[in-house]
Legacy VTK file of the C-alpha trace (Angstrom):
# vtk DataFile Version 3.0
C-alpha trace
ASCII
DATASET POLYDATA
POINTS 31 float
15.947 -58.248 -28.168
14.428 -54.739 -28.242
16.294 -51.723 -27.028
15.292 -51.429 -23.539
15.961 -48.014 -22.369
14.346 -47.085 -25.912
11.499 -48.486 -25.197
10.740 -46.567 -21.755
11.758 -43.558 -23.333
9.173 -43.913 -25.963
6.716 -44.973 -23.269
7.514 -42.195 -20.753
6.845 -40.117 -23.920
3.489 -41.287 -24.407
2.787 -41.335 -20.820
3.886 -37.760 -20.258
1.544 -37.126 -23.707
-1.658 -38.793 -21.634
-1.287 -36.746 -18.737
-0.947 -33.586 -20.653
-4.412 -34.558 -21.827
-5.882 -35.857 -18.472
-5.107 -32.975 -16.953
-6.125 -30.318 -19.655
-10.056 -32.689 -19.099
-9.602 -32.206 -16.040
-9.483 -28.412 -15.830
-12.176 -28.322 -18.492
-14.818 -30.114 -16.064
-13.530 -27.970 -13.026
-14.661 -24.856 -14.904
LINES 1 32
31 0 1 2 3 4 5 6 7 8 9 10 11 12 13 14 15 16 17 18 19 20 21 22 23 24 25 26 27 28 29 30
């Protein structure tokens, strides 16, 4: 069985990675 909490640190990771990026588009089209 996988490592749990390691594996919603890794996704919180990614997740905090994609919103970095949505948000970065985001300001781009508002300009």
């Amino acid at each position: 069985m996988p490592n749990v909490s390691l594996l919603i640190c890794q996704h919180y990771e990614v997740h905090k990675e994609v919103a970095k990026q949505l948000s970065l588009l985001v300001m781009v089209e508002k300009t």
